[in-house]
C-alpha positions as CSV (number, residue, x, y, z in Angstrom):
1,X,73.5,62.8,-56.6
2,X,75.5,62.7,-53.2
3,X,74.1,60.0,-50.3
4,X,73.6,63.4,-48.6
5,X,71.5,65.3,-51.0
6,X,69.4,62.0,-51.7
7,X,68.6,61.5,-48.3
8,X,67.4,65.3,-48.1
9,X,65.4,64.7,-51.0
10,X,63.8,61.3,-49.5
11,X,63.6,63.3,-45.8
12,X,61.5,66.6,-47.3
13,X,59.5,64.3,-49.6
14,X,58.8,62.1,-46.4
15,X,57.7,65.2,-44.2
16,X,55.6,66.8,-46.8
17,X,53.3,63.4,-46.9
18,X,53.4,62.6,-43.3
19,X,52.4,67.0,-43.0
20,X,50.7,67.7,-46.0
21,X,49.6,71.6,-43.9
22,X,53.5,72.3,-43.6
23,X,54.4,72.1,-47.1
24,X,51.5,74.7,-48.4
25,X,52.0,78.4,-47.7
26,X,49.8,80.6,-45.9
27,X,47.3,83.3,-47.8
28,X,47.3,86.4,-46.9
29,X,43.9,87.9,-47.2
30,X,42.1,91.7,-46.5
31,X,39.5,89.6,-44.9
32,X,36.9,86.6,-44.8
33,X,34.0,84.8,-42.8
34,X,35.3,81.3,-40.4
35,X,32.6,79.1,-39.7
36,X,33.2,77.7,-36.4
37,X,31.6,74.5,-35.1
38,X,30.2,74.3,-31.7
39,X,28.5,71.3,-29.7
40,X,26.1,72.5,-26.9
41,X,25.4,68.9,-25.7
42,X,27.0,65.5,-25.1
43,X,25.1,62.3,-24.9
44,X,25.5,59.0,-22.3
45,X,23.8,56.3,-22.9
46,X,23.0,53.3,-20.6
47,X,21.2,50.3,-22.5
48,X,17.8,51.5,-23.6
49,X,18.0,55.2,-22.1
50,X,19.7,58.3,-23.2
51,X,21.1,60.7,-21.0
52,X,21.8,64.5,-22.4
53,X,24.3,66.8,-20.4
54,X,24.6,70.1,-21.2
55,X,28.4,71.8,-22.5
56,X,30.0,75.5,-22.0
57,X,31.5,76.8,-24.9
58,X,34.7,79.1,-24.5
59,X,35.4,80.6,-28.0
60,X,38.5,82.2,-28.5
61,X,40.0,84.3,-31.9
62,X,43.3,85.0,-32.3
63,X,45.2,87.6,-34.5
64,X,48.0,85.5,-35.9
65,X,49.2,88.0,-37.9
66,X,52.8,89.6,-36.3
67,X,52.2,93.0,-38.0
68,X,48.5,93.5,-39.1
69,X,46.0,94.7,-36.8
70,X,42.6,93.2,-37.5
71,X,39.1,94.3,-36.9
72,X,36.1,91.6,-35.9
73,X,32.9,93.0,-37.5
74,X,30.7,89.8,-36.4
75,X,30.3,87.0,-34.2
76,X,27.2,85.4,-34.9
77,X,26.0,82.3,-32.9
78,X,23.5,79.9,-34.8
79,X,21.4,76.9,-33.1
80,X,21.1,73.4,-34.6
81,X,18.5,74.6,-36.9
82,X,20.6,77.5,-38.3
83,X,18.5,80.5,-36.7
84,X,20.2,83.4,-35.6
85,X,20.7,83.0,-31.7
86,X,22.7,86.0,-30.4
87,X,25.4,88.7,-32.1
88,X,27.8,88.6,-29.8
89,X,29.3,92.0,-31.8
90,X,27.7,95.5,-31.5
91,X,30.8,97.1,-32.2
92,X,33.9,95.9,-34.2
93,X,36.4,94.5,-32.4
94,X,40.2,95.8,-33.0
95,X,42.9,92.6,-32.6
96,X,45.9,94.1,-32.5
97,X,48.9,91.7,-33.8
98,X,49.4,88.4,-31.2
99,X,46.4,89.4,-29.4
100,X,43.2,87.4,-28.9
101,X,39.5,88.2,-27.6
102,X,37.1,85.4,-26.0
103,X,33.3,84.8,-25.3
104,X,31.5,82.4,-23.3
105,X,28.0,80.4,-24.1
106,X,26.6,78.7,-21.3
107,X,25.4,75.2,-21.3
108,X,22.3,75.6,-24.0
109,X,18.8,73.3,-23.8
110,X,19.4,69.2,-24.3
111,X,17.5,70.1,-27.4
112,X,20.3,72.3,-29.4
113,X,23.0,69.5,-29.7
114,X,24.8,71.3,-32.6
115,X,25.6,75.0,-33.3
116,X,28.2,77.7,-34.5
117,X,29.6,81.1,-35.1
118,X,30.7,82.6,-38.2
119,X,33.0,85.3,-37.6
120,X,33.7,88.2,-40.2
121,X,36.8,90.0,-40.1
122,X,38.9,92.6,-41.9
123,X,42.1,93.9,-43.0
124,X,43.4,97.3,-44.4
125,X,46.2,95.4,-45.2
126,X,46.9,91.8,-46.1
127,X,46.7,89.7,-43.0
128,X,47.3,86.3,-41.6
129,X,43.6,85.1,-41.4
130,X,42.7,85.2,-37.5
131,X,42.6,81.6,-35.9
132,X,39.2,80.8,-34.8
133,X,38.4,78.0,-32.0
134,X,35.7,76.9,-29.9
135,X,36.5,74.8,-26.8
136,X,33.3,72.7,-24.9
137,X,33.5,71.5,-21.1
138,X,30.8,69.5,-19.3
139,X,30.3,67.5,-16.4
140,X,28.2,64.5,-15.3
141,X,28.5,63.4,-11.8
142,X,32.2,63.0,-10.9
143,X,33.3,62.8,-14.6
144,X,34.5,65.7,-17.1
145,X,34.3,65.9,-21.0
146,X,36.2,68.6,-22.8
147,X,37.4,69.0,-26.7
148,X,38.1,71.8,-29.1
149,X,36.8,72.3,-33.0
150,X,38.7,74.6,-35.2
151,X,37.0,77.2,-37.2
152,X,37.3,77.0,-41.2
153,X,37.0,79.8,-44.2
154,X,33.9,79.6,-46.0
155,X,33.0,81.4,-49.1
156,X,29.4,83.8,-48.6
């Protein structure tokens, strides 16, 4: 084997255990359910006391498909203690390809530090599954916190 092709070899082989998410290919799919996590409040604490601040949740779902369109036939938001919150969808939502949709949730109670969505969506053809994120911004005093979660497939 030439210095050339070895070093290809050692290069790919690198690349593919540095970014084990390049190397596998993407599934196309008619359609599935993305659980999305979601964090409604941060926490400061000071010593002894704890300080709870309240977050606003953009989420965002993207078609990522180039040719498929897609249809959203649920967004369901969940509290901490899994109990059906609000359905954000009363009519399916058509994503054609490239294009996104978004919804808001407004800084929730200091008592529901944890929820989620779990999106359902469809294909009449096989798609690129939909990417599904939720980003959280809050504010205490003169300071900001903001982060984003990525949604995941789950089986039903």
């Amino acid at each position: 084997m030439s210095k050339t092709s070895s070093f290809v070899v050692m290069l790919i082989t690198s690349l593919t255990l540095f970014f084990p998410c390049m190397s596998s290919a993407v599934e196309l799919s008619t359609g599935s359910t993305i659980y999305v996590p979601m964090y409604r409040t941060f926490y400061n604490i000071y010593g002894s006391s704890k300080d709870a601040y309240g977050l606003t949740i953009t989420a965002c779902l993207r078609n990522t498909d180039p040719k498929q369109v897609i249809v959203i036939s649920a967004i369901d938001h969940y509290d901490s203690d899994g109990k059906l919150v609000k359905k954000f969808v009363s009519e399916p939502i058509t994503l054609k390809p490239w294009s996104s949709t978004e919804l808001s949730i407004p800084p929730g109670g200091t008592e529901d530090y944890g929820a989620n969505l779990i999106v359902r969506w469809k294909s009449e053809q096989p798609a690129n599954p939909p990417l599904a994120e939720a980003m959280m911004v809050g504010q205490m005093m003169n300071r900001g916190i903001s982060f984003n979660t990525l949604g995941i497939e789950i089986k039903e």
